[in-house]
C-alpha positions as CSV (number, residue, x, y, z in Angstrom):
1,X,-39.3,2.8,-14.8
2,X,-41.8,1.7,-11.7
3,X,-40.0,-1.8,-12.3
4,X,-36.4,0.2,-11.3
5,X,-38.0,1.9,-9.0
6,X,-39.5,-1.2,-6.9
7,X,-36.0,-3.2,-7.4
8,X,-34.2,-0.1,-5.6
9,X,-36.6,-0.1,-2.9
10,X,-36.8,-3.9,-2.2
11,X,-32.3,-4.8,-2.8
12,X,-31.5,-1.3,-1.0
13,X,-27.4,-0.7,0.3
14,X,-26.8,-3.0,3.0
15,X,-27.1,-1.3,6.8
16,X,-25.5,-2.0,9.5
17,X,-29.1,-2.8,11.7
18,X,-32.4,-4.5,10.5
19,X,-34.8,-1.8,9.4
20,X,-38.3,-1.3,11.4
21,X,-41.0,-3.4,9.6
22,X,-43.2,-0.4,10.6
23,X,-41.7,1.0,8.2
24,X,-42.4,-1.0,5.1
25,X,-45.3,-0.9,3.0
26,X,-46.2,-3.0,-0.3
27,X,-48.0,0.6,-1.9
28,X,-44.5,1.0,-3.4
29,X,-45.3,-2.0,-5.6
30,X,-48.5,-0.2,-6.9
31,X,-48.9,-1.5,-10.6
32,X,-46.5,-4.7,-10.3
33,X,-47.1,-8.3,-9.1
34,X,-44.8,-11.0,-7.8
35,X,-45.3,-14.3,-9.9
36,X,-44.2,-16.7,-7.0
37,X,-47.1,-15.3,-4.7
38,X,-49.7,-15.5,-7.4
39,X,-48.5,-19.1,-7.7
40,X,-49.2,-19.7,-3.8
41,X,-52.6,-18.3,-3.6
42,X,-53.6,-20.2,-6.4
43,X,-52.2,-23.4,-4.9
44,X,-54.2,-22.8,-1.7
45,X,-57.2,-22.1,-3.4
46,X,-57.2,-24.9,-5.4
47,X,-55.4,-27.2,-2.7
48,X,-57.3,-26.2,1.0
49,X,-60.4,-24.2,0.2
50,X,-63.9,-25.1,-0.8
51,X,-67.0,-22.8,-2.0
52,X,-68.2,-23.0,1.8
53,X,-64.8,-21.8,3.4
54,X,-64.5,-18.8,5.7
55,X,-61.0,-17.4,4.6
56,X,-58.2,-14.5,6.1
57,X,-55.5,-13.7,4.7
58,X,-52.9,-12.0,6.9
59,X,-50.7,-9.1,5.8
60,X,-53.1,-8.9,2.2
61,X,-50.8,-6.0,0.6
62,X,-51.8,-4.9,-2.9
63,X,-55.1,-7.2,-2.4
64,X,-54.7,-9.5,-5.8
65,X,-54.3,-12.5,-3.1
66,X,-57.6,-11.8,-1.5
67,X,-59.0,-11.6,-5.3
68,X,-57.6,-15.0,-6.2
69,X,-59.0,-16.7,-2.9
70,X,-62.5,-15.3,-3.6
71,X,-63.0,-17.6,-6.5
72,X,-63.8,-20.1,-4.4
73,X,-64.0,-19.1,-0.9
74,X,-67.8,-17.9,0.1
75,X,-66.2,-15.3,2.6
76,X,-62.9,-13.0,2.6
77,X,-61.5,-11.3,5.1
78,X,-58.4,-9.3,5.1
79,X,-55.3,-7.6,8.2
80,X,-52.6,-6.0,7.3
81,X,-50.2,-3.6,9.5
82,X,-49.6,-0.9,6.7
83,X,-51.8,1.6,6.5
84,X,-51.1,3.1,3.4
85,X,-51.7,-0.5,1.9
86,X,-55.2,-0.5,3.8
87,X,-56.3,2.5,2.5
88,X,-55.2,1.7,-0.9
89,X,-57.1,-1.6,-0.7
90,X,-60.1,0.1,0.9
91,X,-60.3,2.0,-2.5
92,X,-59.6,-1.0,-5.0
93,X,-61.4,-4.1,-3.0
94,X,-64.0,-2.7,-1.1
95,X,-67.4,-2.5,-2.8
96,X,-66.0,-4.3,-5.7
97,X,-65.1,-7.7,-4.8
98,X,-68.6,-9.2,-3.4
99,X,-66.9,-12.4,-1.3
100,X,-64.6,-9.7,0.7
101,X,-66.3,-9.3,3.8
102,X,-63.4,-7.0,5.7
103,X,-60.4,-5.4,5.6
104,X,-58.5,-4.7,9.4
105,X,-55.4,-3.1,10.2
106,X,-53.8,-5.2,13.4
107,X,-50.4,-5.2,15.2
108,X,-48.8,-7.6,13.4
109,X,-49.1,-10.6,15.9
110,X,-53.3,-10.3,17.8
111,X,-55.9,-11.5,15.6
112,X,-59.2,-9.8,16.8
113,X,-61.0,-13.2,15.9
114,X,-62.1,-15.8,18.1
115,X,-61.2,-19.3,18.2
116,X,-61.1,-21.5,15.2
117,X,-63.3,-18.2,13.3
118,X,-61.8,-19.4,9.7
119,X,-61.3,-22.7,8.1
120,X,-58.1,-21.6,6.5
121,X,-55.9,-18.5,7.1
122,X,-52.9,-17.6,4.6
123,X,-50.0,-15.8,5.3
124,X,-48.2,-15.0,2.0
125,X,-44.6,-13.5,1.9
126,X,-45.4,-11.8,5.6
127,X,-43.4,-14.0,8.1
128,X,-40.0,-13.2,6.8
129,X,-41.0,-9.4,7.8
130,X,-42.6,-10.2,11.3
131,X,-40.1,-10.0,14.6
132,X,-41.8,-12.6,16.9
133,X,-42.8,-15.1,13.9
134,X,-43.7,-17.2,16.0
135,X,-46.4,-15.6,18.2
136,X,-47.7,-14.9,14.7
137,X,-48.2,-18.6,13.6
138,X,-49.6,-19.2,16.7
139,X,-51.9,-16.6,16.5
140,X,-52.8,-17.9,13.2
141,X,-53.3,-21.6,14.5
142,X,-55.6,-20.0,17.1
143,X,-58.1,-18.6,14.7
144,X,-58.3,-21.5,11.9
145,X,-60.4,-24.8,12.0
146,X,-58.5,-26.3,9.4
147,X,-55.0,-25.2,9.5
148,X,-52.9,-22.5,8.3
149,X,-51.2,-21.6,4.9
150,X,-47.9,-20.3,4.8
151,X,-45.5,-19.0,1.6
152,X,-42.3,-17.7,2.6
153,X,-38.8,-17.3,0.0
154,X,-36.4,-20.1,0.3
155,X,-33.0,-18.7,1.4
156,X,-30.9,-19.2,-1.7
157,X,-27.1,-17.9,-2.1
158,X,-28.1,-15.8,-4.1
159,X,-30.5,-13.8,-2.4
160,X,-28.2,-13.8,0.5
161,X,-25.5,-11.6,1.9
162,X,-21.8,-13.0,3.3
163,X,-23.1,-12.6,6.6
164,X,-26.1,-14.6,6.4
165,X,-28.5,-12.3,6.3
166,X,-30.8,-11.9,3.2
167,X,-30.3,-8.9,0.3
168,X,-33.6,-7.8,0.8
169,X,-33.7,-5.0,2.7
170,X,-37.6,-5.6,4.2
171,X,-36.6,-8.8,5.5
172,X,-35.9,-9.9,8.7
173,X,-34.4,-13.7,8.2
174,X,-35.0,-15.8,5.2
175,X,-35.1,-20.0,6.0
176,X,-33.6,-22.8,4.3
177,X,-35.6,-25.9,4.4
178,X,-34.3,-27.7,7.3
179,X,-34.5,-24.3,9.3
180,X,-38.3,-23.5,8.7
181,X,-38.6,-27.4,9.5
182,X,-37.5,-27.4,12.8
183,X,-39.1,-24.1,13.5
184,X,-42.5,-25.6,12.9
185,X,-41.8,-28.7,14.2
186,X,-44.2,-28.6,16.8
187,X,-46.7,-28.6,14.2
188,X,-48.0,-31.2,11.8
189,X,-46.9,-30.1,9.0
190,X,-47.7,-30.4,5.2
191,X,-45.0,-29.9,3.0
192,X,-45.0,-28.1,-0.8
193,X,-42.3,-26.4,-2.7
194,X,-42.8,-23.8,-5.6
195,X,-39.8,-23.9,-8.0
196,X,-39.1,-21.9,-10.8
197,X,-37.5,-18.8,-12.1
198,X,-38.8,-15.3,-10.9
199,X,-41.7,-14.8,-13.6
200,X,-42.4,-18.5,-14.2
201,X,-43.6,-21.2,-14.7
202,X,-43.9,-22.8,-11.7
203,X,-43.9,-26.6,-10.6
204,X,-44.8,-27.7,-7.4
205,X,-42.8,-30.3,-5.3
206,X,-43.2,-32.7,-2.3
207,X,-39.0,-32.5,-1.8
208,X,-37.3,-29.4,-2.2
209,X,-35.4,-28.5,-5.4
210,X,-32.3,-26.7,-6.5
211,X,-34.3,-23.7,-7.9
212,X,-37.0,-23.9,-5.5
213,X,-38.3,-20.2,-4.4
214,X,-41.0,-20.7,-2.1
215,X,-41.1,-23.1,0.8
216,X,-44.7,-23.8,1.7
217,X,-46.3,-25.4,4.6
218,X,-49.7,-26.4,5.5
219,X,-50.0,-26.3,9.1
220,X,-52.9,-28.8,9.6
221,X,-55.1,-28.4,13.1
């Protein structure tokens, strides 16, 4: 049933306009998990972080990203726009997980961090919902030392509507390959893929694959 229920909120009746990303929040997920993003966090943690690293993760949701990154990072912090998600996580991460040093809301694009605050920021599944994407990244960029991590859906046919635009309702655009690419060309970039199925298992890729699902970049500093 809460499976149904989460499908029918995420592959809604297509609208004529975009819906406000105000309005979304991940609390209607409450008791699920997406497989893909587990796959990313893990990825970073195992790929950019060390036991000294100084992490935030940006647009945390149901919190089991900032969990995953604790195993290894020695500090945690945590912004997300949705408030019901915040207080949810202030109830369920707070107090509980030792490394999580802070949860914030912010406005979806100012980081109230100074320059070059964290070794590594991650940015899971957020930038697909985000208008001005890239005052975000930059924003981002700003406050890491080492670079940023970024996990964003591969825009499959599929997953996409005859007009371009993606089935899921929550999001704003979804990229191919070549389009996130030249988007972040300014950047040096390292390139990952996560392919697979939706529940698993995963492989990870230097080139992108027919079923790849998440298109992941390192943006190095």
């Amino acid at each position: 049933m809460k499976w149904n229920y989460l499908m029918s909120k995420i592959f809604k009746k297509p609208t004529p306009e975009k819906p406000d990303p105000k309005e979304y929040t991940t609390t209607v997920g409450i008791g699920s998990v997406v497989p893909v993003q587990i796959e990313a966090y893990f990825f970073a943690l195992n790929n950019y972080l060390d036991e000294s690293a100084k992490v935030l993760d940006v647009g945390f949701g149901l919190g089991y990203g900032l969990n995953i990154l604790s195993i290894k990072a020695r500090e945690a912090y945590g912004v997300d726009v949705d408030k019901k998600t915040y207080e949810y996580c202030q109830q369920t991460l707070v107090g509980r997980n030792p490394r999580l040093v802070e949860l914030n809301l912010y406005d979806g694009y100012h980081l109230n961090y100074p320059d070059n605050f964290f070794n590594i920021v991650t940015c899971v599944d957020v930038i697909e919902h985000v208008v001005d994407y890239s005052a975000l990244i930059e924003e981002m960029v700003r406050v890491s030392k080492k670079g940023v991590f970024i996990s964003t859906p591969n825009k499959l046919p599929e997953n996409t509507n005859p007009d371009g635009t993606p089935k899921n309702y929550w999001h704003l655009r979804e990229w191919s390959f070549d389009e996130l690419a030249f988007i972040l060309s300014r950047y040096q970039v390292e390139w990952n893929f996560i392919n697979g199925c939706w529940d698993g298992p995963f492989t990870i890729s230097k080139k992108v694959q027919n079923n790849t699902m998440a298109l992941v970049p390192f943006i190095k500093k």
